[in-house]
N, C-alpha and C positions, 0 to 999 in steps of 0.2 A: 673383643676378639675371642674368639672358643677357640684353642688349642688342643693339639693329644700330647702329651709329655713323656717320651720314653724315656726314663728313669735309671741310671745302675743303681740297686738296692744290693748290699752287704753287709751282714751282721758284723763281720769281725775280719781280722786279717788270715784266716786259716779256715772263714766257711765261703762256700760256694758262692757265686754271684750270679745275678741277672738283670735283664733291663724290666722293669714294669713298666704298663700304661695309666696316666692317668689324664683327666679329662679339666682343664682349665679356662674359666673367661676371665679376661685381664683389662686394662686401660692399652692403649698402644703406648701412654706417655709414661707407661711403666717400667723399673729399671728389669733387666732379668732377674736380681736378685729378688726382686721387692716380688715378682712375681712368685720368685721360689717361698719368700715368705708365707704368700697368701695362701700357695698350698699347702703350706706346713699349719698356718692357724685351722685352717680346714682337717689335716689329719688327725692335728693332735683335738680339739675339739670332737672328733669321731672316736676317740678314744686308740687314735694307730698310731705307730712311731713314725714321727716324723723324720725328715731325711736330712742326712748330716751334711751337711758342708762347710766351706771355708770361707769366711769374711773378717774383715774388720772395718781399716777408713771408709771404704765405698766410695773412694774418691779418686780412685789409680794408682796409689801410692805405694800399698802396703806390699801386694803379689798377693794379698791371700787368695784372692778368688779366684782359683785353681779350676777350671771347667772344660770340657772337651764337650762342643755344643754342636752336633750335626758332620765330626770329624775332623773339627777345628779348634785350635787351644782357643780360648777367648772369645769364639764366634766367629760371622760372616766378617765383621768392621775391621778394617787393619786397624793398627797403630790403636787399640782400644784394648780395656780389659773387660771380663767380665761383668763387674760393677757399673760400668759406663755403658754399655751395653741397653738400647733399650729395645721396646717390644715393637715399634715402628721401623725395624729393620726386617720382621717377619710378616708373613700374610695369614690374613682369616684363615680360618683351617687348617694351617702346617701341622706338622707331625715333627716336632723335635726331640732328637735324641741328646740325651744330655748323661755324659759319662767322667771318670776319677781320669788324671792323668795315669797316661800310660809306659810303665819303663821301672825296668831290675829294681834298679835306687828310689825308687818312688812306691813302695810297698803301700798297699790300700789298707788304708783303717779302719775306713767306714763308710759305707756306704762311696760319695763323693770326696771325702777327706784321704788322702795321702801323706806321709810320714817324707818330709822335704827336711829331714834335720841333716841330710849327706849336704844338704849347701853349707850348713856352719861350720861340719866338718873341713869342708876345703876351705873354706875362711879361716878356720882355724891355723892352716897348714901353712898362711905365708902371708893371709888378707890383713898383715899390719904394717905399722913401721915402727922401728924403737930407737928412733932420731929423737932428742929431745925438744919437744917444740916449745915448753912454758907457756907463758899466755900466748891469745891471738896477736899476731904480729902486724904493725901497722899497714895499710896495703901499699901494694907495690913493695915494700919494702926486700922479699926475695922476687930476684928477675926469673919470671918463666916465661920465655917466647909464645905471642897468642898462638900460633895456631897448636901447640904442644895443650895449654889451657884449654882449647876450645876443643881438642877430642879429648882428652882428661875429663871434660865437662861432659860430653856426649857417652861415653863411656862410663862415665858414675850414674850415670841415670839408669843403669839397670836397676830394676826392683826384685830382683833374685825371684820369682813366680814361677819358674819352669817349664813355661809354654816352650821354651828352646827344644827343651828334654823331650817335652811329651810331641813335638814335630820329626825330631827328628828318626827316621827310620832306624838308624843308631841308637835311639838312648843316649847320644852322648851332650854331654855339659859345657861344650867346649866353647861357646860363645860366653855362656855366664862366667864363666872361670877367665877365659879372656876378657872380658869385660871388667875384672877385678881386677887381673892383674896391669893392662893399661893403665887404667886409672890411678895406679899407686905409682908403677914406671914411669910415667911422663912428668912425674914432680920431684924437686929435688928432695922432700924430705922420703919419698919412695928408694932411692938410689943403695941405701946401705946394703937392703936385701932384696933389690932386684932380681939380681940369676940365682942368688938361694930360693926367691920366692916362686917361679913360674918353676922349677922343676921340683918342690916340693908338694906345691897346689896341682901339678900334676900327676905325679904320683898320688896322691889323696885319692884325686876323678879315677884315677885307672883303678885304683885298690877298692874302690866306693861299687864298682859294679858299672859304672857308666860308660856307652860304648866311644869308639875312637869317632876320628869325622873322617867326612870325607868328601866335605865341601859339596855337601848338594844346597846348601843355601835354607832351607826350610826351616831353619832356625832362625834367621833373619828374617821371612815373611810374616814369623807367626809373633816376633817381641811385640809386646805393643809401648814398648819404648821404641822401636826402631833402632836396635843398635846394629851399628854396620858391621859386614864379614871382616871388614880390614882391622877389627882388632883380634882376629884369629892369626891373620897373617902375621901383627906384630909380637903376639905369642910365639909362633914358631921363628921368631926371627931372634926374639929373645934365647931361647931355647937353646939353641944353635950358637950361640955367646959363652951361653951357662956348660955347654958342653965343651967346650973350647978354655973357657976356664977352669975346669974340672970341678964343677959345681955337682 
């Protein structure tokens, strides 16, 4: 396949940015990454700086590979990340644009790289529990009704990646943060700091620069976990406890 690759190239967080072109033939059975590699061995072999991005497992797990590919976090493929991603999703000739996520809280490092440390921040602000558990406890041994388990389970599958963020016309984080806070809420050892936790972790998102929602959904098309709207709802359901409580 010969591609043209429209590129965000940026020196640093405070210089100017733009998209460059360059010219790429690849495998189709190639991941997107591995394609970004081939152009990096080719720059840096020509003696240019090659282009910064974010990876690690290459397996979907991690979130690192943060990409905005043609106006879409992750690409064309739902339910995919970047990594997984391959080059038989596009046609001979395309012209793809490939860009840093975009949003306040998401400051650009470099080039494709983004500064995503306001997620640990909000982890920080409530993403635990200080129930003592000791060792792992035999199973079954605490009762949690499946289907409580089974969106706890659906809900911990976020990989904190920020395609929510960078979809949403917002900027806002409000499915990652709901996705945190469910999954600790639906268990009993979550309970101690339930409604201290979803109105600390949100305050964190609001103080972090992250905009509000307002439920246009585009955070859910773009997770490539698929996590559903309904743990925003049980956020504010939370919320509305915690305020009642005087939390």
């Amino acid at each position: 396949m010969k591609l043209t690759l429209r590129i965000w190239r940026q020196r640093g967080p405070r210089d100017e940015g733009g998209l460059i072109d360059y010219q790429v033939e690849i495998s189709s059975d190639a991941s997107f990454l591995e394609m970004l590699d081939v152009l990096n061995e080719r720059l840096t072999g020509a003696g240019e700086e090659p282009i910064a991005f974010d990876h690690d497992c290459r397996e979907g797990i991690c979130g690192m590979c943060s990409l905005v590919i043609d106006g879409t976090p992750h690409g064309p493929e739902q339910a995919t990340t970047t990594c997984q991603l391959h080059m038989r999703k596009f046609a001979d000739g395309d012209t793809i644009t490939v860009e840093p996520w975009r949003a306040k809280a998401f400051p650009v490092v470099k080039d494709l790289v983004v500064d995503r440390s306001a997620f640990d921040r909000i982890i920080q602000a409530g993403g635990y529990i200080t129930a003592p558990t000791g060792a792992a406890p035999e199973a079954h041994s605490v009762p949690v009704p499946k289907p409580d388990a089974d969106f706890a389970f659906q809900a911990a599958e976020c990989i904190g990646c920020g395609a929510c963020v960078a979809a949403c016309p917002n900027g806002s984080a409000m499915l990652f943060t709901a996705a945190k806070i469910t999954h600790l809420g639906l268990l009993p050892q979550g309970q101690p700091e339930r409604y201290s936790r979803v109105a600390d972790m949100l305050e964190t998102h609001d103080e972090l620069g992250f905009g509000g929602c307002t439920n246009t959904g585009e955070c859910t098309l773009a997770c490539p976990k698929e996590i559903p709207q309904d743990v925003i709802g049980r956020l504010n359901r939370d919320l509305l406890r915690a305020a009642r409580k005087g939390r």
